[in-house]
C-alpha positions in Angstrom: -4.9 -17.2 -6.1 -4.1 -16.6 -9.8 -4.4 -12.7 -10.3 -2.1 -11.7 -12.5 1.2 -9.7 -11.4 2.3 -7.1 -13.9 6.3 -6.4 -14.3 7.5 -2.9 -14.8 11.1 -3.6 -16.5 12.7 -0.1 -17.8 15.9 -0.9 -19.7 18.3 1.2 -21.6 21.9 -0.2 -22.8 21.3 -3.2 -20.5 23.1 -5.6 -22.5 25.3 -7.6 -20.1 22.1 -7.6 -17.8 19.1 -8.1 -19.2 19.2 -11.7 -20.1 19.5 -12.6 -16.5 16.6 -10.3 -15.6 14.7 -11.9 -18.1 15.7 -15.6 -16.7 14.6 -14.8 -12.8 11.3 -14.2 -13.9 11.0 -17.4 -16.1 12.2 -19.3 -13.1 9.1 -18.1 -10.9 7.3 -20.4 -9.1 3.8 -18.1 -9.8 3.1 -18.5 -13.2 0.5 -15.4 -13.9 2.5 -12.7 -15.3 3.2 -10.2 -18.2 6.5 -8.7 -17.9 6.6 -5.2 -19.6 10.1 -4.1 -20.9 10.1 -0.7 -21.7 13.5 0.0 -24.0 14.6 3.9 -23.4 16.2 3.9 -26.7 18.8 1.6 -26.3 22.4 1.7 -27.9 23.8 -1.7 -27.5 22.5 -5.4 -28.3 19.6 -5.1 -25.1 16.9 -5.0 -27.6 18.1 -7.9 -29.8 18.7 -9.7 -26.5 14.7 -9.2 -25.4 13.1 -10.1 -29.0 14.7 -13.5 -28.9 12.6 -14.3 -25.8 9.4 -12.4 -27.4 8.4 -15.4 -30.0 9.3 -18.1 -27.0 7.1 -16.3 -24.2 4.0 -14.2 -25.0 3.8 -12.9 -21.1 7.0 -10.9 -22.4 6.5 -7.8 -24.0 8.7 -5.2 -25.6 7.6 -1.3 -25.6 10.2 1.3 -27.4 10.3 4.4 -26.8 10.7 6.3 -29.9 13.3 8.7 -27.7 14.8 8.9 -24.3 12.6 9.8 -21.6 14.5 8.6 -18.8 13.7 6.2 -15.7 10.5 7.9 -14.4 8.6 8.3 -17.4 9.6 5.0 -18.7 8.4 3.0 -15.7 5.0 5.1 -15.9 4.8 3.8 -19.6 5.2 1.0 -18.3 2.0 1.1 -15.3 -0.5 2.8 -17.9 0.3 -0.2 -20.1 0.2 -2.6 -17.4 -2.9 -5.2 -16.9 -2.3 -7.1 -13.9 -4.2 -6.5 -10.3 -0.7 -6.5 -8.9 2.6 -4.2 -10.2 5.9 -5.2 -9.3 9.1 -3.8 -10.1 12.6 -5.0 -11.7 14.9 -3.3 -13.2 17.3 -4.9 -16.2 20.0 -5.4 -13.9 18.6 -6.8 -10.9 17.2 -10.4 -10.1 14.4 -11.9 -8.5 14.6 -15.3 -6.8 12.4 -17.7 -7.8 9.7 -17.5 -5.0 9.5 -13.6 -4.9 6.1 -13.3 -6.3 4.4 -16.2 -5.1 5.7 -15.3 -1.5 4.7 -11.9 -2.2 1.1 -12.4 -2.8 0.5 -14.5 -0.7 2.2 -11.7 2.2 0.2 -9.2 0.7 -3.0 -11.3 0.9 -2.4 -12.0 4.5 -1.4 -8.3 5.5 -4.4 -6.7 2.8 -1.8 -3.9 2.3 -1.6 -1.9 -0.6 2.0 -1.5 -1.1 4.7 -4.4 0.4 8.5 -5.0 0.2 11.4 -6.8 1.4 14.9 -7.5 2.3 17.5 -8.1 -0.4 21.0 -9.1 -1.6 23.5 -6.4 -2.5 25.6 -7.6 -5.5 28.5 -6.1 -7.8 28.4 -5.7 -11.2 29.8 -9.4 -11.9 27.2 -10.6 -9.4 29.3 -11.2 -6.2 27.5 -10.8 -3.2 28.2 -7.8 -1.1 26.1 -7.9 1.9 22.4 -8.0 2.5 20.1 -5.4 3.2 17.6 -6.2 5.7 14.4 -4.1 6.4 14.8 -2.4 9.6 10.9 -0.5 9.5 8.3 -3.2 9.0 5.2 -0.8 8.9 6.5 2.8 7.9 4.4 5.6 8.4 4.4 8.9 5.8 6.4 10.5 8.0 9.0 7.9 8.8 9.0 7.2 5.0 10.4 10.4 4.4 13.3 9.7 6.6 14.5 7.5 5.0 13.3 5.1 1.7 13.0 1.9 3.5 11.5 0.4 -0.1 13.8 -1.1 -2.8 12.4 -0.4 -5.7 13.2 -4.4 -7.3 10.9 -5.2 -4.0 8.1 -3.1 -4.4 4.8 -4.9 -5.0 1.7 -2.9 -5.2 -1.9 -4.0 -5.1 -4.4 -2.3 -7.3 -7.7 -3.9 -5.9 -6.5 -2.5 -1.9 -6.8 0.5 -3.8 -9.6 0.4 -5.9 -7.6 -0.4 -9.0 -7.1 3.3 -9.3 -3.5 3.9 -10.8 -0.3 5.5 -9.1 2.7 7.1 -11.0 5.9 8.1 -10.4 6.8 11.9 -10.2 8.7 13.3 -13.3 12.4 13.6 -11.4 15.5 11.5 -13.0 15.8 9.6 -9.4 14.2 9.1 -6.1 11.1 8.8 -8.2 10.6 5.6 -6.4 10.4 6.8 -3.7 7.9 9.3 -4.5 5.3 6.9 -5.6 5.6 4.9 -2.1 5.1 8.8 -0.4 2.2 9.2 -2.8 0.6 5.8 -1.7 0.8 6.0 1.8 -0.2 10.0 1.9 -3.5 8.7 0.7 -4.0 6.7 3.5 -3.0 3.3 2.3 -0.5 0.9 4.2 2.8 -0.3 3.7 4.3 -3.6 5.2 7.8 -5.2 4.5 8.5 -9.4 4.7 12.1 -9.9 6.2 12.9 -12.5 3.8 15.1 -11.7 1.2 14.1 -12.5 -2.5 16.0 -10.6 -4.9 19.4 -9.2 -5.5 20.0 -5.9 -6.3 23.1 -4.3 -8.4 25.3 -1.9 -7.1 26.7 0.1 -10.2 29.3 2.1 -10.4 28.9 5.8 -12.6 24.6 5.1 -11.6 23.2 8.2 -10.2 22.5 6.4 -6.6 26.2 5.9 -6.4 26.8 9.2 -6.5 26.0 10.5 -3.3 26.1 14.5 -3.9 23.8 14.4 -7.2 21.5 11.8 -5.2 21.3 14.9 -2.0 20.1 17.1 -4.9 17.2 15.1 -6.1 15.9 14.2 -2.4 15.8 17.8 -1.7 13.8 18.1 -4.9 11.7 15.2 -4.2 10.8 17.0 -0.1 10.6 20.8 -1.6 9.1 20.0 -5.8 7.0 17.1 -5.0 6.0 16.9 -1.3 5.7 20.9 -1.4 7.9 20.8 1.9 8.6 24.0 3.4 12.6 24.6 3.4 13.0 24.4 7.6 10.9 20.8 7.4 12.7 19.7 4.3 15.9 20.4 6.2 14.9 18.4 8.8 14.4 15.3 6.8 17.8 16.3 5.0 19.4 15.5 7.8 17.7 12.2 9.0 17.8 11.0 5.2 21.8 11.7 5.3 22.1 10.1 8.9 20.1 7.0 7.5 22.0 6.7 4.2 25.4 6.6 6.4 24.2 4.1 8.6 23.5 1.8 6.1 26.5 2.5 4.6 28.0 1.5 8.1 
């Protein structure tokens, strides 16, 4: 298997970050990939940081956005620029281990699932390891999905040719966007299944909108009542079990 695997990398002011982003995926053991870094208009050094691995690997490729257009939007640059069969996910401050996509596909092949995941490391900012997040729902339905987001988004891998190599997006909210476009997969009838190894590390930030627990509430409920077209008592519902499941993690 040598289909090529097609990283979606949004960035903006990633500076202390991106180089190490950049580093897990030269370290891959599967070889067959174009890594997409789409810059959100960028303050700091980030972009200087990603052109002085541009002339040293041509599977790295730098898009700009001539202004800010925020997470959503950027990653969705990002898939309608994208040529791989297979569409995986990393953000500028997380970090893949060196057999994540190899291990992936060859999951994926085995499974012939659309859309797969796994278990991960929790880090802080300086990279110290917090605790590890393991997948608790192997095989989420729609429904269960809505629950809770079983998915990290650094974990995500999607498979164009399960789905005919017809293109999925993200919706147009500033978070939980993510989690829209797994809702979106499965809700057309395509499966889901998560590997219980762990092969990446994810970066807890302080000040990031998924740290912030009440603006995080406000963008699920738009996610169940703007994007799913919920109604209000079912969206409620899923409110709660959401809430319940974001504690128990927490736990």
């Amino acid at each position: 298997m040598s289909e090529l695997v097609s990283i979606i990398t949004p960035m903006y002011n990633s500076e202390n970050f991106i180089e190490e982003a950049i580093l897990s995926v030269l370290k891959q053991s599967y070889t067959n990939w174009e890594m997409l870094i789409i810059d959100d208009g960028s303050k700091d050094k980030s972009i200087e940081i990603v052109e002085k691995y541009l002339g040293r690997d041509n599977r790295i490729k730098l898009i700009k956005n001539n202004i800010n257009k925020g997470a959503s939007l950027t990653r969705n640059i990002g898939i309608e620029k994208s040529c791989g069969r297979y569409i995986a996910f990393l953000d500028s401050d997380d970090v893949w281990f060196p057999i994540k996509l190899e291990d992936q596909i060859k999951f994926m092949h085995n499974k012939n699932v659309a859309l797969s995941y796994s278990s991960y490391e929790k880090i802080d900012e300086s990279g110290n390891h917090i605790k590890n997040i393991m997948i608790s729902n192997t095989n989420p339905t729609y429904n269960e999905l809505l629950k809770s987001n079983h998915i990290g988004c650094l974990t995500a891998m999607i498979d164009l040719k399960v789905m005919n190599f017809k293109k999925v997006y993200m919706p147009n909210i500033k978070t939980r966007h993510d989690h829209g476009l797994w809702l979106a997969i499965l809700k057309k009838g395509f499966n889901a299944s998560g590997n219980l190894k762990i092969l990446a590390k994810y970066r807890h930030r302080s000040g990031s909108i998924s740290f912030d627990k009440v603006k995080s509430a406000q963008f699920q409920w738009k996610l169940y009542r703007q994007v799913e077209k919920i109604n209000i008592i079912a969206s409620a519902f899923y409110m709660v079990c959401w809430a319940w499941n974001g504690f128990l993690k927490q736990a």
